[in-house]
C-alpha positions as a Python dict, from the first residue, in 0.01 Angstrom:
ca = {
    (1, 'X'): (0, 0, 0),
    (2, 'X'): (249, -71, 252),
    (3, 'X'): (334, 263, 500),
    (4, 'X'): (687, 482, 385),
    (5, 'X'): (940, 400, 597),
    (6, 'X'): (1067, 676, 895),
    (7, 'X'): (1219, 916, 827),
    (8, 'X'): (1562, 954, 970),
    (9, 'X'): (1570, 1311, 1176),
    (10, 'X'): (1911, 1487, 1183),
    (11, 'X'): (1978, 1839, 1352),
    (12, 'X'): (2054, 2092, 1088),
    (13, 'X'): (2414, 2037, 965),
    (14, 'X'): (2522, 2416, 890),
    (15, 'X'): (2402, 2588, 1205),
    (16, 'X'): (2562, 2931, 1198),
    (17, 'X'): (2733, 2830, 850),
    (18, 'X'): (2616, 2878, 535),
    (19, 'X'): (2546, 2680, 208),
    (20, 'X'): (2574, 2735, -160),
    (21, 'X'): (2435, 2580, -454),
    (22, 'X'): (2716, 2537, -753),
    (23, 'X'): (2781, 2388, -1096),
    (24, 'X'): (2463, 2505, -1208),
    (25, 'X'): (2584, 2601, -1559),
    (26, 'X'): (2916, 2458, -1548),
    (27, 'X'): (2861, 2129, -1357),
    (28, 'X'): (3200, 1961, -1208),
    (29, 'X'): (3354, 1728, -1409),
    (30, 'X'): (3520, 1437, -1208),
    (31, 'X'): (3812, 1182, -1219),
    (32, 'X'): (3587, 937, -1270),
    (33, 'X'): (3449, 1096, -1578),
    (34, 'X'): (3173, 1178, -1480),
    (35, 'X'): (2946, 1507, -1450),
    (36, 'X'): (2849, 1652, -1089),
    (37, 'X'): (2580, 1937, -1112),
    (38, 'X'): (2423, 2149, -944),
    (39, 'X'): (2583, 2039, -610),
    (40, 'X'): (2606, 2220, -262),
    (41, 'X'): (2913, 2306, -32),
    (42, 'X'): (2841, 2377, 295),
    (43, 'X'): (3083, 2629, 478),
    (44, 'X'): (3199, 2821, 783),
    (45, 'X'): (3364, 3158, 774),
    (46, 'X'): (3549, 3342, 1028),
    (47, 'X'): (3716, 3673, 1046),
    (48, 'X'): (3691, 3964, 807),
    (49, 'X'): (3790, 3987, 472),
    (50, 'X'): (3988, 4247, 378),
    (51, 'X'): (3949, 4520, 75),
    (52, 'X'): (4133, 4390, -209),
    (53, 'X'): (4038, 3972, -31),
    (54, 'X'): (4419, 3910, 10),
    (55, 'X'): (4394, 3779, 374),
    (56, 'X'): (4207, 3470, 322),
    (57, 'X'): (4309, 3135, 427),
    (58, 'X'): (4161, 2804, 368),
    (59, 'X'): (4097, 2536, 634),
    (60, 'X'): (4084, 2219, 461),
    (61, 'X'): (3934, 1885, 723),
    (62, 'X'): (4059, 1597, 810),
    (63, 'X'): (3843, 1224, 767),
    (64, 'X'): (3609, 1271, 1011),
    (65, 'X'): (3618, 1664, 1036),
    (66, 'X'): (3350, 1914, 883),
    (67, 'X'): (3341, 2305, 852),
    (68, 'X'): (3276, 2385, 1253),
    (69, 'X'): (3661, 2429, 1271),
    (70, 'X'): (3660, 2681, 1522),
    (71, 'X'): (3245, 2703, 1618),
    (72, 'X'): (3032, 2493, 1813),
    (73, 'X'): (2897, 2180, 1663),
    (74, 'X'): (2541, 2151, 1573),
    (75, 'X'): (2471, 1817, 1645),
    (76, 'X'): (2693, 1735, 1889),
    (77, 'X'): (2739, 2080, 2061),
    (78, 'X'): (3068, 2048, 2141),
    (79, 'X'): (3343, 2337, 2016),
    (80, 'X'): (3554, 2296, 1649),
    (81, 'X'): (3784, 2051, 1626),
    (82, 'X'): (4076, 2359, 1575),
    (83, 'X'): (3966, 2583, 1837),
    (84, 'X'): (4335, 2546, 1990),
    (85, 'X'): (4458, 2694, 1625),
    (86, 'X'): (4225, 2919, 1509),
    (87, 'X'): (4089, 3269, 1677),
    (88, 'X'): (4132, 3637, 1788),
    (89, 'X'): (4552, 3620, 1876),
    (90, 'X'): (4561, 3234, 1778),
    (91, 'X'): (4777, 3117, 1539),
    (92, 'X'): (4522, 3155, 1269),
    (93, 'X'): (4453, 3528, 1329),
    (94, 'X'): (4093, 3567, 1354),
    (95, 'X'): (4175, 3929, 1365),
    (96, 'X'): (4405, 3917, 1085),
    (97, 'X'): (4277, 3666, 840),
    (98, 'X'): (3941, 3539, 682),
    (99, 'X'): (3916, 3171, 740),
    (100, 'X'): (3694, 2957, 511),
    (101, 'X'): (3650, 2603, 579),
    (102, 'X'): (3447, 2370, 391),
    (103, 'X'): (3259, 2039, 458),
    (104, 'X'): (3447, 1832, 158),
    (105, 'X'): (3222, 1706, -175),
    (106, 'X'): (3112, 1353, -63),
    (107, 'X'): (3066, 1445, 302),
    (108, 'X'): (2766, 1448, 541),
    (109, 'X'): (2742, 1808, 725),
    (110, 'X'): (2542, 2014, 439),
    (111, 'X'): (2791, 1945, 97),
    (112, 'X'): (2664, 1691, -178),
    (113, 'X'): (2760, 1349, -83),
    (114, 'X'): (2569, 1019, -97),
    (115, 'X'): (2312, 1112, 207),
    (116, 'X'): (2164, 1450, -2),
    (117, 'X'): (1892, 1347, -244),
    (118, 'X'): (1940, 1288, -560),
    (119, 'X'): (1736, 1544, -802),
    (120, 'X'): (1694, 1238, -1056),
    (121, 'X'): (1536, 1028, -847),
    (122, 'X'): (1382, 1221, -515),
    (123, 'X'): (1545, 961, -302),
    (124, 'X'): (1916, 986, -91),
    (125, 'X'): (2214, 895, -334),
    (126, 'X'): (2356, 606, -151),
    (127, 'X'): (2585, 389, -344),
    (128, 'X'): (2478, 598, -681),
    (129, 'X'): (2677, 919, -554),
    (130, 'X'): (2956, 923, -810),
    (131, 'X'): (3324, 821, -631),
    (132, 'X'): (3518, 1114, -574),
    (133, 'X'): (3891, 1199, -531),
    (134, 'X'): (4076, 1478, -358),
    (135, 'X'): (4127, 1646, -631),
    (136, 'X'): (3707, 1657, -706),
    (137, 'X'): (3721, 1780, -354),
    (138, 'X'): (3986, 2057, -429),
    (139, 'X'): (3815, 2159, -743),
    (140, 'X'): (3461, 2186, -571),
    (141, 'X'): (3618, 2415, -324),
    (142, 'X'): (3792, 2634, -591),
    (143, 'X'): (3445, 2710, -729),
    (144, 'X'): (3323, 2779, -394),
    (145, 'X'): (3638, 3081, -373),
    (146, 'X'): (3547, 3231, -688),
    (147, 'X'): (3175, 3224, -550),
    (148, 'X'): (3345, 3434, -297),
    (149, 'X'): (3509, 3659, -503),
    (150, 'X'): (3849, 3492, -399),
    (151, 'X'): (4110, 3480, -671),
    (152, 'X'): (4402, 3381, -466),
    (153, 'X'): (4469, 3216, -111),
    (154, 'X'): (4702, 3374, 148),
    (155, 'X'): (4740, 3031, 288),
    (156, 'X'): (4593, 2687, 291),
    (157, 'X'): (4587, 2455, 560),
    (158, 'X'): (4522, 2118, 663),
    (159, 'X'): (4599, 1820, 839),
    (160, 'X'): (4590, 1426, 804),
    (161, 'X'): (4363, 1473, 482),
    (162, 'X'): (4300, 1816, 497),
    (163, 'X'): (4713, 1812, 421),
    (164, 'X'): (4660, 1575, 88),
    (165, 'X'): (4406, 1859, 5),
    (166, 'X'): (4644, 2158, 90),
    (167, 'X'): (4959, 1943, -118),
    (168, 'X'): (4647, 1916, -424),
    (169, 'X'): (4555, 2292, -401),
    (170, 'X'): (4943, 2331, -452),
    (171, 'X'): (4967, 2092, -744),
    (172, 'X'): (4638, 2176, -938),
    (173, 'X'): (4643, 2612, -846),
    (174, 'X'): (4963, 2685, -827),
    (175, 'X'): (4880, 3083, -857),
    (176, 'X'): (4639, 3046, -644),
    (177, 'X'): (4809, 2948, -291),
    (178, 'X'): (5095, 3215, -210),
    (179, 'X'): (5146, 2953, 127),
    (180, 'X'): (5077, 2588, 192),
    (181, 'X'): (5107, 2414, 547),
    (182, 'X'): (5027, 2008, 483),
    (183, 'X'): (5064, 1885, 822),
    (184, 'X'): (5100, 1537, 959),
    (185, 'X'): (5017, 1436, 595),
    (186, 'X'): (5164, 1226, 246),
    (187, 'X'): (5169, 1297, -106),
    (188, 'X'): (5010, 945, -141),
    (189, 'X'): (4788, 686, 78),
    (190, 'X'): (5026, 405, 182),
    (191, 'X'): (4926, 15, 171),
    (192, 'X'): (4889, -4, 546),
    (193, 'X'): (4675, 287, 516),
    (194, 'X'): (4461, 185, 256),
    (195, 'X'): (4436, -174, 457),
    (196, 'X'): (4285, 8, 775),
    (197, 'X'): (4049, 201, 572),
    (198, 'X'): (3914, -198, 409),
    (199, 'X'): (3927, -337, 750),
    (200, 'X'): (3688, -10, 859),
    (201, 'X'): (3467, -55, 494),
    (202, 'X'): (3417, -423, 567),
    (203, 'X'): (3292, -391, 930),
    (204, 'X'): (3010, -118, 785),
    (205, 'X'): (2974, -392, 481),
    (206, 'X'): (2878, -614, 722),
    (207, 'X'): (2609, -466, 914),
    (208, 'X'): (2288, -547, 837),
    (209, 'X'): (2153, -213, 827),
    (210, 'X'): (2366, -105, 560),
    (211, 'X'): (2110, -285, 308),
    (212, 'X'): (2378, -232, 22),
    (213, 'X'): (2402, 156, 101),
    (214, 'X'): (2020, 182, 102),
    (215, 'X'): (1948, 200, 470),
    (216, 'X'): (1820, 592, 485),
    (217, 'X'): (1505, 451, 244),
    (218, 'X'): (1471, 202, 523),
    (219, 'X'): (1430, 416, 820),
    (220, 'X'): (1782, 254, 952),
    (221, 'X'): (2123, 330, 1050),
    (222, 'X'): (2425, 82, 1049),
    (223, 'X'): (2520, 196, 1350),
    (224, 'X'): (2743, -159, 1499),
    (225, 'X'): (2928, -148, 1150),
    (226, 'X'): (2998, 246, 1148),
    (227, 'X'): (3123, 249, 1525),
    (228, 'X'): (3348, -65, 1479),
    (229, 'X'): (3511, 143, 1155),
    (230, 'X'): (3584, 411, 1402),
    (231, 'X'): (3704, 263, 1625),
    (232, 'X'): (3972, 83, 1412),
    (233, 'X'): (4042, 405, 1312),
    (234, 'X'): (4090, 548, 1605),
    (235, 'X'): (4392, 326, 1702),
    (236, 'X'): (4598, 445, 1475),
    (237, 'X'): (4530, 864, 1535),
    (238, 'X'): (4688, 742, 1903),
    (239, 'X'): (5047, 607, 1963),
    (240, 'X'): (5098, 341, 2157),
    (241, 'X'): (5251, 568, 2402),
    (242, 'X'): (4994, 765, 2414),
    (243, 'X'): (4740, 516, 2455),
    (244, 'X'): (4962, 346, 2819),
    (245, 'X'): (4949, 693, 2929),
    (246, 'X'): (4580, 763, 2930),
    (247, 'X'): (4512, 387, 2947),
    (248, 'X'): (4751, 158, 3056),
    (249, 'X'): (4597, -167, 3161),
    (250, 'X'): (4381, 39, 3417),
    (251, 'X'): (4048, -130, 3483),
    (252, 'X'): (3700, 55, 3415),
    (253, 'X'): (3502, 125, 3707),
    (254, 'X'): (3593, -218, 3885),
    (255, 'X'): (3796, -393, 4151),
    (256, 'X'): (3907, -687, 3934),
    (257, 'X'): (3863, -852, 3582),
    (258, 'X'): (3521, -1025, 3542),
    (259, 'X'): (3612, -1330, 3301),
    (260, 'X'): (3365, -1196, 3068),
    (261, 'X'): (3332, -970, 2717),
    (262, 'X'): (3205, -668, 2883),
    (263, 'X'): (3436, -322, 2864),
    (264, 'X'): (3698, -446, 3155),
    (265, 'X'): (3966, -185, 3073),
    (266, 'X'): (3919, 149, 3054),
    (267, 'X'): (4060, 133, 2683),
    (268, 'X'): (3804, -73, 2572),
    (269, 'X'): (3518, 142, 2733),
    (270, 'X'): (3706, 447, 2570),
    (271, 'X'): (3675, 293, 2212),
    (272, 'X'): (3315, 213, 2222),
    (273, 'X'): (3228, 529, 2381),
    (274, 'X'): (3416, 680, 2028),
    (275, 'X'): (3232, 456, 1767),
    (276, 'X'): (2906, 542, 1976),
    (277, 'X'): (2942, 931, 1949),
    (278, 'X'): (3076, 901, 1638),
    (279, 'X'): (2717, 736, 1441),
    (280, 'X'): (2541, 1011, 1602),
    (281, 'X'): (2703, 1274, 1356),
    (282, 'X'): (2843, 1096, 1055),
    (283, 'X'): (2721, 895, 771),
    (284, 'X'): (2806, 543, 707),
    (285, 'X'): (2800, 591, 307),
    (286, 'X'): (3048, 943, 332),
    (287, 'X'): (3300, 699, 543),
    (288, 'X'): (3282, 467, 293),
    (289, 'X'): (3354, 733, -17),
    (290, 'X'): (3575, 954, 168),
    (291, 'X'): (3802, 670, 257),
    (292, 'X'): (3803, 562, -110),
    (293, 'X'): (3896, 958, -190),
    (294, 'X'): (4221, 893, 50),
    (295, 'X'): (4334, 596, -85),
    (296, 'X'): (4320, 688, -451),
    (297, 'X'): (4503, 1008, -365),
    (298, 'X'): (4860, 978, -523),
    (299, 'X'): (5018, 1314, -631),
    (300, 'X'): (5287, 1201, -838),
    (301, 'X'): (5074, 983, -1060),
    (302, 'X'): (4981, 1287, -1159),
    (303, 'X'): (5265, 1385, -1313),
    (304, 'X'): (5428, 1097, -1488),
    (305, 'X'): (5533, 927, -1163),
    (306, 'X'): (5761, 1196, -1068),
    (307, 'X'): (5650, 1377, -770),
    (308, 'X'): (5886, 1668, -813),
    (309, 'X'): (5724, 1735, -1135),
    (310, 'X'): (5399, 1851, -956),
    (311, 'X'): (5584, 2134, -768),
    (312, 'X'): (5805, 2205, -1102),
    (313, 'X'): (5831, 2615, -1113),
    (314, 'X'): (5560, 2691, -811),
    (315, 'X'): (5608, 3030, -598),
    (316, 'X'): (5446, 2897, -292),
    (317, 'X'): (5592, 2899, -5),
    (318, 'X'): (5544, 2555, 193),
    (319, 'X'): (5566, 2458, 559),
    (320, 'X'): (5591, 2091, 595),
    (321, 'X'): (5534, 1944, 957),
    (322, 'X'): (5556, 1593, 1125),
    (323, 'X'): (5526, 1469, 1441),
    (324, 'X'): (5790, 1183, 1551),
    (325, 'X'): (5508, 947, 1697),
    (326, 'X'): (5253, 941, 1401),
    (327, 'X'): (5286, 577, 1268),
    (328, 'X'): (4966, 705, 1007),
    (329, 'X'): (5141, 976, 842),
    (330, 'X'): (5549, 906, 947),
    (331, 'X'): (5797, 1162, 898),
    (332, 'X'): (5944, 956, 648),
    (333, 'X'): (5624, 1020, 407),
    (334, 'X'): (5626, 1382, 514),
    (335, 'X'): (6061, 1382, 401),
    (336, 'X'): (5967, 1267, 55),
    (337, 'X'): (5709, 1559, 2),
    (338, 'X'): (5991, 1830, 119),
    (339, 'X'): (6268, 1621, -60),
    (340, 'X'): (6010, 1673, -371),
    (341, 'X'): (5979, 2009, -323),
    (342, 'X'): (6343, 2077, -310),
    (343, 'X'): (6408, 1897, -626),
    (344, 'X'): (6199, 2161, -813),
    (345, 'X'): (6344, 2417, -615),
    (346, 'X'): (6035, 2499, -431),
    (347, 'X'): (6064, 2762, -136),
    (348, 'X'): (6000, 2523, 146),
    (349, 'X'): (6039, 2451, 538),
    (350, 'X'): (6027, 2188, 710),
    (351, 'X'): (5992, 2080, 1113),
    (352, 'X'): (5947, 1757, 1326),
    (353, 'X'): (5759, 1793, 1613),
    (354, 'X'): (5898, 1567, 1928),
    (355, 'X'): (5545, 1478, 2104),
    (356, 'X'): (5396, 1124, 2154),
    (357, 'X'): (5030, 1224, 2126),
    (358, 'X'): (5068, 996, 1777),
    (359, 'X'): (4879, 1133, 1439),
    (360, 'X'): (4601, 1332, 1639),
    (361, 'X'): (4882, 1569, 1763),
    (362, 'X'): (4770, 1826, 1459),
    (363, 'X'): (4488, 1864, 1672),
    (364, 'X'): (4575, 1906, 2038),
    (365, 'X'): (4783, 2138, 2287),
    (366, 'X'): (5123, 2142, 2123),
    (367, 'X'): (5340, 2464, 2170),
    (368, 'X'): (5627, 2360, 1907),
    (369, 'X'): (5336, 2329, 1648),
    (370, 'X'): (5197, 2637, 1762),
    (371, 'X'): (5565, 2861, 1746),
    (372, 'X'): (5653, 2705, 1419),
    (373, 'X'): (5364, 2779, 1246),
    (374, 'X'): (5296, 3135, 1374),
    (375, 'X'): (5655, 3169, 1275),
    (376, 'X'): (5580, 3036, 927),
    (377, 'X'): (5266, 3290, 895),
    (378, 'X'): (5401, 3607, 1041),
    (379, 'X'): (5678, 3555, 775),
    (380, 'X'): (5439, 3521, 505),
    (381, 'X'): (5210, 3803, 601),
    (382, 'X'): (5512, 4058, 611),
    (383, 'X'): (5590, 3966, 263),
    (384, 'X'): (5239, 4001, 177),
    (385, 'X'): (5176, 4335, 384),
    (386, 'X'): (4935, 4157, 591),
    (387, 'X'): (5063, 4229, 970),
    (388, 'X'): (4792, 4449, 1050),
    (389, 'X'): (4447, 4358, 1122),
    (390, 'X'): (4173, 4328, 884),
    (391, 'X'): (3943, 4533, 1054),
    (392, 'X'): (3911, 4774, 756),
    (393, 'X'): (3783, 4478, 572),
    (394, 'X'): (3448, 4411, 427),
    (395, 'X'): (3264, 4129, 634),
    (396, 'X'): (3180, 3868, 422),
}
């Protein structure tokens, strides 16, 4: 009998978070038709949440993001991805608000996707993980908020893809989401965009180690194949501005070129240093399905083709922002989704952010962001009664 492969040893994906087990009576039922239970959400909280569990806001991920929004990460120890946004005084009041963010269905920090075993065979998923959609991804969360004892949402918020799931909470709960801030996002995946994400699926295709999806039963990672789909990815979170500022044509740690295929500019030795930290906490299979989730993602298809439909007669209040460098997400995508919203007389705002940071802006140092959206919140929360703290809340 030949030996079992190694086993593949990953630090514990949840940390300080938590995890749930759902669908156990009532599995989810998908866009693909078919059935998904039980299944597991993993999840970060932070904050309090008040008495009557009015104050709670939703942080929905983008691509490559998990739950450790605003905590360090377990694997890779660094701090969340929006520390800048969310904390005691931040823009996403700690002390005001209870913050729930969720690793999505199909991802690989604790939720169901194609790395967690499956119970009908013992072994990881792979390829047999069911595809999933945003809207699978939306409706997996709602069951985690009623698992909570959440009925409605103060606010939900997101960028990149965490906005397609903010603009599907909005479409498929309508009573549910008093505010929604998609930022940096699109009501549907363009061609280009769905293009990149082939060019990224091919290069992990590719790799031997993928072994059709089937590498965890082999003791492998496709490591080459995973870090080249990053770092075509990574391009296009960066405008080309951005990129001669850091970069330029600036050489790495040398006096002169080398006429050779080693990392000469520091660009190139900033890329592979991405797709190389990048393997070490995400799974080749998730990129693969949670691209596939983005590109299916088309709201007004939904709705007859008529994207004004979807927001036909909703009460939430929206806060649409762009930034005037993001060639992933243009302004002109974000236009259609207010222009949308104002044709079903939707109560919506809307704000273009001057930067040249590109796409990633959602995620870095940018005051205007910051302003507009505290703006946007403070407004909300006096409507809702919510400007003082929550410290007479239950902790959850």
């Amino acid at each position: 009998m030949s030996a079992a492969p190694p086993a593949i040893s990953t630090p514990d994906p949840i940390g300080p978070g938590h995890r749930v087990t759902l669908g156990e009576t009532l599995p989810l039922h998908l866009d693909c038709g078919l059935d998904l239970g039980p299944y597991q959400v993993a999840y970060c909280t932070y904050g309090r949440l008040n008495a009557d569990k009015s104050n709670a806001i939703l942080v929905c991920h983008a691509l490559t993001g998990d739950q450790h929004a605003a905590s360090t990460h377990p694997v890779t120890g660094k701090p969340g991805w929006w520390g800048t946004m969310i904390g005691p005084g931040k823009v996403i009041d700690t002390d005001r608000f209870f913050i729930v963010c969720a690793n999505v269905l199909g991802g690989c920090m604790g939720s169901t996707g194609p790395k967690e075993i499956n119970p009908a065979t013992g072994q990881p998923y792979g390829l047999n993980f069911p595809v999933i959609t945003i809207r699978d991804m939306v409706n997996a969360q709602a069951m985690l908020l009623d698992h909570l004892g959440i009925r409605e949402l103060f606010c939900v918020i997101g960028g990149s893809m965490g906005g397609m799931q903010v603009l599907q909470w909005a479409a498929s709960y309508p009573e549910r989401v008093f505010a929604a801030v998609p930022i940096a996002s699109a009501a549907r995946h363009s061609a280009q965009n769905i293009a990149f994400h082939e060019v990224g699926r091919q290069a992990i295709y590719s790799d031997p180690d993928w072994r059709e999806g089937g590498y965890l039963a082999h003791g492998v990672i496709p490591k080459n194949g995973l870090a080249v789909a990053r770092m075509a990815a990574h391009i296009t979170y960066l405008s080309e501005a951005a990129l001669h500022r850091k970069f330029g044509r600036n050489l790495q740690n040398r006096e002169r070129i080398t006429y050779g295929f080693e990392a000469d500019f520091q660009v190139e030795s900033y890329l592979r240093h991405q797709g190389s930290t990048f393997v070490e906490r995400f799974d080749a299979n998730s990129y693969l399905y949670i691209t596939r989730a983005m590109d299916y993602f088309d709201l007004a298809a939904q709705s007859g083709g008529n994207l004004a439909n979807v927001f036909k007669g909703s009460k939430t209040r929206f806060c649409v922002v762009s930034f005037t460098s993001d060639w992933l997400f243009p302004t002109p995508e974000n236009k259609e989704i207010v222009r949308a919203l104002n044709a079903a007389a939707a109560n919506v705002s809307f704000v273009e952010i001057e930067t040249d940071k590109g796409h990633d802006a959602f995620l870095l140092d940018e005051p205007e962001m910051f302003s507009t959206l505290k703006g946007f919140i403070d407004g909300c929360a006096e409507v809702r009664g919510l400007n003082g703290n929550s410290s007479n809340g239950a902790r959850s």
